[in-house]
C-alpha atoms as a printed R data frame, in Angstrom:
    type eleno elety resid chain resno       x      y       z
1   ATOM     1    CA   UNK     A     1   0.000  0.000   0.000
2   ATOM     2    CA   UNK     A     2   2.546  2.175   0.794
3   ATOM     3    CA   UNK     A     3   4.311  1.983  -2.729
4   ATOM     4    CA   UNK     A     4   1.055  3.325  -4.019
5   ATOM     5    CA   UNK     A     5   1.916  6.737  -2.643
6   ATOM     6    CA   UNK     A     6   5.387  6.573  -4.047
7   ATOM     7    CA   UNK     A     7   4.639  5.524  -7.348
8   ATOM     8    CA   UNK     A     8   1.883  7.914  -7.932
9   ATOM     9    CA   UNK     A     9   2.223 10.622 -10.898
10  ATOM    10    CA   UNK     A    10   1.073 14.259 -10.846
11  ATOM    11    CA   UNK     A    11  -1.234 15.808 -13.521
12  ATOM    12    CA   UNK     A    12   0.557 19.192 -14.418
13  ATOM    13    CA   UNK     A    13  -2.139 20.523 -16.276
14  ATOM    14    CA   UNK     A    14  -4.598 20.551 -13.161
15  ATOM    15    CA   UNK     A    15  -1.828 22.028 -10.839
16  ATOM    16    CA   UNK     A    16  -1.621 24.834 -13.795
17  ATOM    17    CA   UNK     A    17  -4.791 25.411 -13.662
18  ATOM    18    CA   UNK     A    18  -5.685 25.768 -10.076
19  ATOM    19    CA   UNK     A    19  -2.561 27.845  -9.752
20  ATOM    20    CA   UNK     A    20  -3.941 30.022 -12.203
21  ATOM    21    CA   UNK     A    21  -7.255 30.285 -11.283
22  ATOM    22    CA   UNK     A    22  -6.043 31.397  -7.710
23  ATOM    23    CA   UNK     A    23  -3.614 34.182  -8.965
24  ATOM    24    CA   UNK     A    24  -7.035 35.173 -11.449
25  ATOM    25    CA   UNK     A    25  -9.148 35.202  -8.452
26  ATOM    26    CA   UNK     A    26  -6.311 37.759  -6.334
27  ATOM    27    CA   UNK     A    27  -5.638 39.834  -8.800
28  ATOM    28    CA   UNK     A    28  -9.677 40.424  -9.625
29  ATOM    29    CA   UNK     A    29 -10.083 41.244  -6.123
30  ATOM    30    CA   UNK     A    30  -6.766 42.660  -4.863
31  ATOM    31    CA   UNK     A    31  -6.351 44.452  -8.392
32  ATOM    32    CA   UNK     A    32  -8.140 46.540 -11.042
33  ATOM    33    CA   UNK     A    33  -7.833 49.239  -9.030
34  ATOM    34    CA   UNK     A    34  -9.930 47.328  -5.922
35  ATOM    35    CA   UNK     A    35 -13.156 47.605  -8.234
36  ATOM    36    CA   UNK     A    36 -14.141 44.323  -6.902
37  ATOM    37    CA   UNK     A    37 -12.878 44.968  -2.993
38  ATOM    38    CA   UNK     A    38 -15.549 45.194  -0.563
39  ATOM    39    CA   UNK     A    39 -13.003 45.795   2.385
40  ATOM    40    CA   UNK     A    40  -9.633 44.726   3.946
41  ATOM    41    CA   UNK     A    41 -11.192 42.145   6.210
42  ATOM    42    CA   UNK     A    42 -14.033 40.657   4.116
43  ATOM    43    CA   UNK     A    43 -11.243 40.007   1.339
44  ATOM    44    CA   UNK     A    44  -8.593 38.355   2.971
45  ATOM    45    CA   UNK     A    45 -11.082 36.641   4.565
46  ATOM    46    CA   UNK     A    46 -12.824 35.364   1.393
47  ATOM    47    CA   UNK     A    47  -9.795 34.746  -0.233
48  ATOM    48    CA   UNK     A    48  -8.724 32.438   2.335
49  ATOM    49    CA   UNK     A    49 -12.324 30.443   2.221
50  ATOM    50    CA   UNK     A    50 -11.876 30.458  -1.958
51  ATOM    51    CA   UNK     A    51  -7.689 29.183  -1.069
52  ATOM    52    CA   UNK     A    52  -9.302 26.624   0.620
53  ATOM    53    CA   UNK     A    53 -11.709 25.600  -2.020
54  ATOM    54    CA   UNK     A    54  -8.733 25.436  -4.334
55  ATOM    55    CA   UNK     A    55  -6.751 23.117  -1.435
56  ATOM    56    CA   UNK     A    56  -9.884 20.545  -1.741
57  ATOM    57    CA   UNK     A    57  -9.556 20.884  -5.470
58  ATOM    58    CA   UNK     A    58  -5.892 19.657  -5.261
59  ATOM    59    CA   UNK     A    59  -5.878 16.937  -2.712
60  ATOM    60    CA   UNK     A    60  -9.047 15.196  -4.706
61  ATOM    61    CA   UNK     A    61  -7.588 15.620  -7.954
62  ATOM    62    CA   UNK     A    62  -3.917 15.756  -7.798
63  ATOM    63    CA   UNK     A    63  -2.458 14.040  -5.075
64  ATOM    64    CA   UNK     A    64  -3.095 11.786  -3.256
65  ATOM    65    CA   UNK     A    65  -7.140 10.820  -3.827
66  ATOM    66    CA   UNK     A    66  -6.684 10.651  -7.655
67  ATOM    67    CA   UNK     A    67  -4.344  7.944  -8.293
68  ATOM    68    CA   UNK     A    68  -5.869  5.509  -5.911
69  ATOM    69    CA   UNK     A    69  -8.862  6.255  -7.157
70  ATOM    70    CA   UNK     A    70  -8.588  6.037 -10.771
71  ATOM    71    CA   UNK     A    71  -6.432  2.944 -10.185
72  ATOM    72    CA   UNK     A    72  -7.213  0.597  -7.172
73  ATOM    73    CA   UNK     A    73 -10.356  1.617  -5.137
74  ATOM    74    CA   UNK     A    74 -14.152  2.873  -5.788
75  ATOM    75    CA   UNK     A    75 -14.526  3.920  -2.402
76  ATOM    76    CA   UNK     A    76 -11.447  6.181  -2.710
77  ATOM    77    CA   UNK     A    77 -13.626  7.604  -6.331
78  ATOM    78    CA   UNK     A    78 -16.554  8.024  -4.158
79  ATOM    79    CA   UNK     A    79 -14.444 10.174  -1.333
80  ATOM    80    CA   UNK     A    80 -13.074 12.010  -4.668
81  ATOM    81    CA   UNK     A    81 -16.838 12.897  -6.197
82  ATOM    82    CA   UNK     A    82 -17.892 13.746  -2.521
83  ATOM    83    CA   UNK     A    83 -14.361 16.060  -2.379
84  ATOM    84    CA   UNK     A    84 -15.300 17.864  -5.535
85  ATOM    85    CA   UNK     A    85 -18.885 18.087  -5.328
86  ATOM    86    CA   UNK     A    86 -19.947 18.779  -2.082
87  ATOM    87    CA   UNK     A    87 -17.027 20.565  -0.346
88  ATOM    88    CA   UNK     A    88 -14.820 22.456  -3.026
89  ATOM    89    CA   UNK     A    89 -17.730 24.467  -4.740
90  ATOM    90    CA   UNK     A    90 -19.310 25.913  -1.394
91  ATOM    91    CA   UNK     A    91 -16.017 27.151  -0.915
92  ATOM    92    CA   UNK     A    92 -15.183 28.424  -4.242
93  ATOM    93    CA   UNK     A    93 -18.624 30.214  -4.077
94  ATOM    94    CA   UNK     A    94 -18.255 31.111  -0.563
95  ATOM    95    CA   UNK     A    95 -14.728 32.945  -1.577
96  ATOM    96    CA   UNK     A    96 -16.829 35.245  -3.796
97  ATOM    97    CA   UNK     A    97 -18.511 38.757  -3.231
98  ATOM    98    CA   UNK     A    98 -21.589 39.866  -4.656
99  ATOM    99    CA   UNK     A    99 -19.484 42.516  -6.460
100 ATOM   100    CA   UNK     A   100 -17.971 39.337  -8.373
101 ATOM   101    CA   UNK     A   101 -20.858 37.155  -8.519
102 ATOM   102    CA   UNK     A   102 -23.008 40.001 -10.060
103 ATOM   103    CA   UNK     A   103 -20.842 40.698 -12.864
104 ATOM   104    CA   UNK     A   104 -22.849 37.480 -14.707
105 ATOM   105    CA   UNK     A   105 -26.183 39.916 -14.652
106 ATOM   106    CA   UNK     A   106 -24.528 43.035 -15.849
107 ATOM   107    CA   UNK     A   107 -25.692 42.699 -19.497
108 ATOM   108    CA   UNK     A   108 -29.554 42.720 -20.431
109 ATOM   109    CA   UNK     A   109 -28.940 38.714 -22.364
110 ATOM   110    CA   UNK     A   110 -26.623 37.653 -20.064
111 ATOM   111    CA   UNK     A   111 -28.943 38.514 -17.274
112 ATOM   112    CA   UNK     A   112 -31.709 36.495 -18.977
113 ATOM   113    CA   UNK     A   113 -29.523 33.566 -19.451
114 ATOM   114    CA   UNK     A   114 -28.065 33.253 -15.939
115 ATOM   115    CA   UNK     A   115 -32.065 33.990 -14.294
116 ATOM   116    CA   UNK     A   116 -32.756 30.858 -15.431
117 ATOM   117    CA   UNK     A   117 -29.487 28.665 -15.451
118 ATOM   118    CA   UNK     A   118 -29.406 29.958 -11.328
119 ATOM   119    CA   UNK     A   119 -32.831 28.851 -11.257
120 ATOM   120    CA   UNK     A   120 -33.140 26.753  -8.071
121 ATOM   121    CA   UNK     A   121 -34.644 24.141  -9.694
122 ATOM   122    CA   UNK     A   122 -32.512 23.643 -12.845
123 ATOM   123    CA   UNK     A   123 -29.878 23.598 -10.462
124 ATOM   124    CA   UNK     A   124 -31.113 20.995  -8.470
125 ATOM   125    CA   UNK     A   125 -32.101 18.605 -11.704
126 ATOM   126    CA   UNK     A   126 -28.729 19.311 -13.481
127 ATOM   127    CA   UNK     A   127 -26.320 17.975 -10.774
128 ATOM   128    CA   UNK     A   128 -28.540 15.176  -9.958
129 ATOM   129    CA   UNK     A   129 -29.253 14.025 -13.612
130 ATOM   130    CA   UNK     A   130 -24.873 15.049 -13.985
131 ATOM   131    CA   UNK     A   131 -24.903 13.241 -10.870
132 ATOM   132    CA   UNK     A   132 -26.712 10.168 -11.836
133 ATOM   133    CA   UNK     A   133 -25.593  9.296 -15.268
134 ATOM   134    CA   UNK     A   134 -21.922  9.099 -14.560
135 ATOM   135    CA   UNK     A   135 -22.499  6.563 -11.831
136 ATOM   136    CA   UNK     A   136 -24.140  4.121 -14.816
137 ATOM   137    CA   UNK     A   137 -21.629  1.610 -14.566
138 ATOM   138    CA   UNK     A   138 -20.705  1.309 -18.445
139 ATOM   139    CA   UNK     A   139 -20.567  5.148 -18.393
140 ATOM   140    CA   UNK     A   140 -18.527  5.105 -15.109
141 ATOM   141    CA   UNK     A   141 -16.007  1.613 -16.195
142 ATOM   142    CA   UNK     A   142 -15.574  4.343 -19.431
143 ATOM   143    CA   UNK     A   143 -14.599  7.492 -17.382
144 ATOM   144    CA   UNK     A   144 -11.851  5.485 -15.463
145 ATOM   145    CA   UNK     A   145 -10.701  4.345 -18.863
146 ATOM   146    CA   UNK     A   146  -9.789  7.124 -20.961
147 ATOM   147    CA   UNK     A   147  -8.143  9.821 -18.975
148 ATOM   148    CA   UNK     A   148 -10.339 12.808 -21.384
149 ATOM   149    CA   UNK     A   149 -13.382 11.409 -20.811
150 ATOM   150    CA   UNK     A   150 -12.860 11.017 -16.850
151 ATOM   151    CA   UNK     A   151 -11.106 15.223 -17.269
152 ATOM   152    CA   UNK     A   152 -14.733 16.041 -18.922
153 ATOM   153    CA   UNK     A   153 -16.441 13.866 -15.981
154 ATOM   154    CA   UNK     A   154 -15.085 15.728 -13.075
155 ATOM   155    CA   UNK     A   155 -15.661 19.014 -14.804
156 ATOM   156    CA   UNK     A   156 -19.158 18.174 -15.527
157 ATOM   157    CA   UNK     A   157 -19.691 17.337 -11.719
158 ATOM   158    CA   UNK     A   158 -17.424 20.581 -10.508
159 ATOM   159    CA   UNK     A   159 -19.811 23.092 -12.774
160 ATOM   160    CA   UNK     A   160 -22.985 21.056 -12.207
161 ATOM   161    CA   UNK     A   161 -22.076 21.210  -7.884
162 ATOM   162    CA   UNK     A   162 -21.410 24.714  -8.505
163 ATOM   163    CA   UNK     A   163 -25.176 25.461  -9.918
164 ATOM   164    CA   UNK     A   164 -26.283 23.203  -6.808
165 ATOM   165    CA   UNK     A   165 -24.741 24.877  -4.126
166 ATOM   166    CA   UNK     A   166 -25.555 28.534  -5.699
167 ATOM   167    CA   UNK     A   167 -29.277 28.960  -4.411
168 ATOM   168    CA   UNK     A   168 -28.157 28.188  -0.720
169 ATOM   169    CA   UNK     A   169 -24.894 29.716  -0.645
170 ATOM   170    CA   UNK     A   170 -24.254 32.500  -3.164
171 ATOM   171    CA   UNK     A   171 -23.596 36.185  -1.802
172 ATOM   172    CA   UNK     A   172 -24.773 37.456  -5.115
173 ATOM   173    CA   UNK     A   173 -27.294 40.613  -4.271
174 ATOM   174    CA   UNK     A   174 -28.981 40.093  -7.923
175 ATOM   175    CA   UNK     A   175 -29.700 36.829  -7.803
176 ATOM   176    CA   UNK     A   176 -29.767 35.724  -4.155
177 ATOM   177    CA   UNK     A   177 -29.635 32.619  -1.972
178 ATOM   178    CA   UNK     A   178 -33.357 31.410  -1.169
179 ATOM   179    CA   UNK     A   179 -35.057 31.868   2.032
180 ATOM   180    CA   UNK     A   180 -34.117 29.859   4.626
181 ATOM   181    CA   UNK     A   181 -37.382 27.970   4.651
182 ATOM   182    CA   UNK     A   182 -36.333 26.681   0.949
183 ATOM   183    CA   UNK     A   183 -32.768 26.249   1.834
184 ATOM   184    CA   UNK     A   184 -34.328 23.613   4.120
185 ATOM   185    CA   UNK     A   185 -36.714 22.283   1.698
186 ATOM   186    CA   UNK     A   186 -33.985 22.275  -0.661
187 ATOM   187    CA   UNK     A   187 -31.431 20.100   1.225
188 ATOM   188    CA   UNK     A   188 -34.141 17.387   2.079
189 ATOM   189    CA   UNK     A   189 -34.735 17.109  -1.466
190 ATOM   190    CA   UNK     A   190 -30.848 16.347  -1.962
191 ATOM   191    CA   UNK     A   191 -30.793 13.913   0.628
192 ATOM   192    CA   UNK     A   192 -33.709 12.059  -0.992
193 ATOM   193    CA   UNK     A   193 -32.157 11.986  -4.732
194 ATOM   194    CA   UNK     A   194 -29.041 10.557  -3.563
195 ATOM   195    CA   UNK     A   195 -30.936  7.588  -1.598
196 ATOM   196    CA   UNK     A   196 -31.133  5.680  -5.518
197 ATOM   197    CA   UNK     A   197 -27.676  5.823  -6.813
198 ATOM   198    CA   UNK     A   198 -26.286  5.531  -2.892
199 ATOM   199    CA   UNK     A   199 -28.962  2.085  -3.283
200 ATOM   200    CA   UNK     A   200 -27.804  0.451  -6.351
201 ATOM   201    CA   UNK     A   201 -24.260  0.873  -5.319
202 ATOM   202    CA   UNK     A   202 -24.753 -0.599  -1.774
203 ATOM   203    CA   UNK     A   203 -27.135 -2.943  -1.794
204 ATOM   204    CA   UNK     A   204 -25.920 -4.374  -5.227
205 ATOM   205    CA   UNK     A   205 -25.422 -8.711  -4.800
206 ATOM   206    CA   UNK     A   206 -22.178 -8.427  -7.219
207 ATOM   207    CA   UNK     A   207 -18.996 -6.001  -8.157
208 ATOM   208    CA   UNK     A   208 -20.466 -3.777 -11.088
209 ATOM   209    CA   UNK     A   209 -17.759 -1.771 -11.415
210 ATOM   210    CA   UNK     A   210 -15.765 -4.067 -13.731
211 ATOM   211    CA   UNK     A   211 -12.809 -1.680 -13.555
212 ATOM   212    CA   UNK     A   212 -11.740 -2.405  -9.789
213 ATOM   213    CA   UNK     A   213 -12.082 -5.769 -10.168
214 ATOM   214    CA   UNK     A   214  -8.775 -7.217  -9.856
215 ATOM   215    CA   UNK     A   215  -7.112 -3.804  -8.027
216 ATOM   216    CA   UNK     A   216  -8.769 -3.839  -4.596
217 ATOM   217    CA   UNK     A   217  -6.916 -6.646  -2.462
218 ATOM   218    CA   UNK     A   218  -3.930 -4.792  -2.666
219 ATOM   219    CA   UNK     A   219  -6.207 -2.741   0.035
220 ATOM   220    CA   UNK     A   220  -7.537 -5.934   2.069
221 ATOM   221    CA   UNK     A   221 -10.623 -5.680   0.204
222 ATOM   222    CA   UNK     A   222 -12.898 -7.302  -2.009
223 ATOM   223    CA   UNK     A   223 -14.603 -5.673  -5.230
224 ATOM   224    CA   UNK     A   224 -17.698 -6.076  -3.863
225 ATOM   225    CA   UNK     A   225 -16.441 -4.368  -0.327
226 ATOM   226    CA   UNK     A   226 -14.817 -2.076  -1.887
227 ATOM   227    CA   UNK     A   227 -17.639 -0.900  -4.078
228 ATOM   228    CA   UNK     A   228 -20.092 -1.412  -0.790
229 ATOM   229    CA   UNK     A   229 -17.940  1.239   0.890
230 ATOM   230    CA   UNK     A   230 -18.061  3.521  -1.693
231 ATOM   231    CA   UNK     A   231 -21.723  3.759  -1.312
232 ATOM   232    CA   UNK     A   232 -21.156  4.225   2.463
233 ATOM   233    CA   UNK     A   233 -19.023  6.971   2.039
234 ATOM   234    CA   UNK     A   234 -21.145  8.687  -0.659
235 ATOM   235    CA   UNK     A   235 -24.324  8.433   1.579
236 ATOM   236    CA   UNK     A   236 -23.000  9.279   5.160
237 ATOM   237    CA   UNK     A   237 -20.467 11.762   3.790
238 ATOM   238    CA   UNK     A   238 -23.369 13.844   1.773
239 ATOM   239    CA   UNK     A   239 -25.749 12.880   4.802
240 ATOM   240    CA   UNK     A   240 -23.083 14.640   7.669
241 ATOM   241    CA   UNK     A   241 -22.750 17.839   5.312
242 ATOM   242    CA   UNK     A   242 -26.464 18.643   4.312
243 ATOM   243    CA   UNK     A   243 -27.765 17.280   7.777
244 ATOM   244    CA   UNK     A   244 -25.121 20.050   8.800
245 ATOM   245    CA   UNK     A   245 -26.255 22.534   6.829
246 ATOM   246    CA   UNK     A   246 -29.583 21.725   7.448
247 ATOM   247    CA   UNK     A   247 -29.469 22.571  11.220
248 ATOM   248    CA   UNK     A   248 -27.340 25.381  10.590
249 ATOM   249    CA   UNK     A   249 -30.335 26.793   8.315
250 ATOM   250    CA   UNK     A   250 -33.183 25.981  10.511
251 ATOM   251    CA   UNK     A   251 -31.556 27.423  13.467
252 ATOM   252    CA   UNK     A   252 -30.507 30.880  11.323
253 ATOM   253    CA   UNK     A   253 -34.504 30.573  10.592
254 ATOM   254    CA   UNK     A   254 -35.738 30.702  13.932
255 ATOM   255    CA   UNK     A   255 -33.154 33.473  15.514
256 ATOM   256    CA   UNK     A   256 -34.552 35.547  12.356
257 ATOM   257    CA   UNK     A   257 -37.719 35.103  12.746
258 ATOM   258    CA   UNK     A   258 -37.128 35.703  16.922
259 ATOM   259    CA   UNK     A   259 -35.612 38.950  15.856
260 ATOM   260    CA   UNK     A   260 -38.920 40.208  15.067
261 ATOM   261    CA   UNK     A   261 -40.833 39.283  17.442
């Protein structure tokens, strides 16, 4: 197991990228003149929340999540998806101000388009139908298979978690996060959806995964355990972050609504 960390190989072109993006993201808001600055705390503050989102980013797709993924363990995919789908993009969004966020509804059509693409529920049935279909396991065996086709997978579920996570946690004054009574409503609905692929995976009599099926004991596991914990991981680890959120919400709720009382 241990040789698995040594042998492992870096993508460059991701580490470019996320480099990049992070020096883009400093010098919109610590440049230009501080047009996008809202003030010396909030920005190193949100810079340090969108660092952070780039961090997750790395570990889940660099080193050292990706190679036993891709190679030797579902479980460690499922931890990956979970990485860059539920944790990463709140960030990301999180390390944005509404000075930033608003620039998408400057322009009369590009404030049409982005309406309804931040539409809560076209965000909700994108990443779950994104979501769903690249769990299929011919889809999935395929992803794993062909390096582009597994690049275009994780981009598809970064964007798609992206529009999820944007009606509960975007500080975006034109098109803002919903009321915390939908927020709620919202997250129960997430839970739910996840309940059939989290199913099929775990309660599945046989490995159907074909592409860990000879990699796994080099981990003290079988196919079949290895693909059972993957399903464990995906449904607890989305569980623990929207029940999270989900109390955090309903408690924000009722101290506003106490406020006016």
């Amino acid at each position: 197991m241990h040789s698995v960390f040594l042998n492992t190989y870096f993508h460059y072109e991701i580490i470019f990228g996320l480099v990049a993006l992070e020096f883009i993201y400093l010098a919109i808001v610590f440049g230009l003149k501080n047009k996008f600055s809202i003030n010396p705390q909030t920005d190193y503050k949100k810079s340090f929340t969108f660092l952070l989102g780039i961090l997750v980013l790395f570990l889940a797709l660099v080193w050292p999540v990706h190679y036993i993924s891709e190679y030797y363990l579902f479980s460690a995919h499922m931890l990956q998806h979970i990485m860059i789908s539920y944790i990463a993009p709140p960030l990301l969004l999180l390390g944005l101000n509404h000075k930033i966020t608003d620039l998408l509804f400057k322009f009369k059509l590009s404030k049409y388009i982005f309406n309804f693409i931040f539409n809560p529920v076209f965000c909700f049935v994108l990443f779950n139908i994104v979501f769903g279909l690249w769990h299929i396991p011919n889809v999935y065996n395929l992803s794993v298979s062909f390096y582009k086709f597994h690049a275009l997978e994780h981009t598809m579920f970064i964007i798609s978690a992206i529009f999820m996570w944007w009606p509960l946690v975007t500080p975006s004054l034109i098109k803002p996060s919903l009321h915390y009574s939908l927020k709620l409503i919202y997250l129960f609905l997430l839970s739910i959806a996840q309940i059939i692929v989290f199913g099929i995976i775990t309660y599945a009599s046989e490995n159907i995964y074909e592409h860990y099926q000879n990699s796994t004991y080099m981990f003290g596991l079988s196919p079949l355990e290895d693909q059972q914990l993957g399903g464990v991981i995906m449904k607890v680890g989305t569980a623990l972050i929207l029940m999270g959120l989900f109390i955090y919400y309903f408690f924000k709720w009722y101290l506003s609504e106490k406020r006016y009382e």
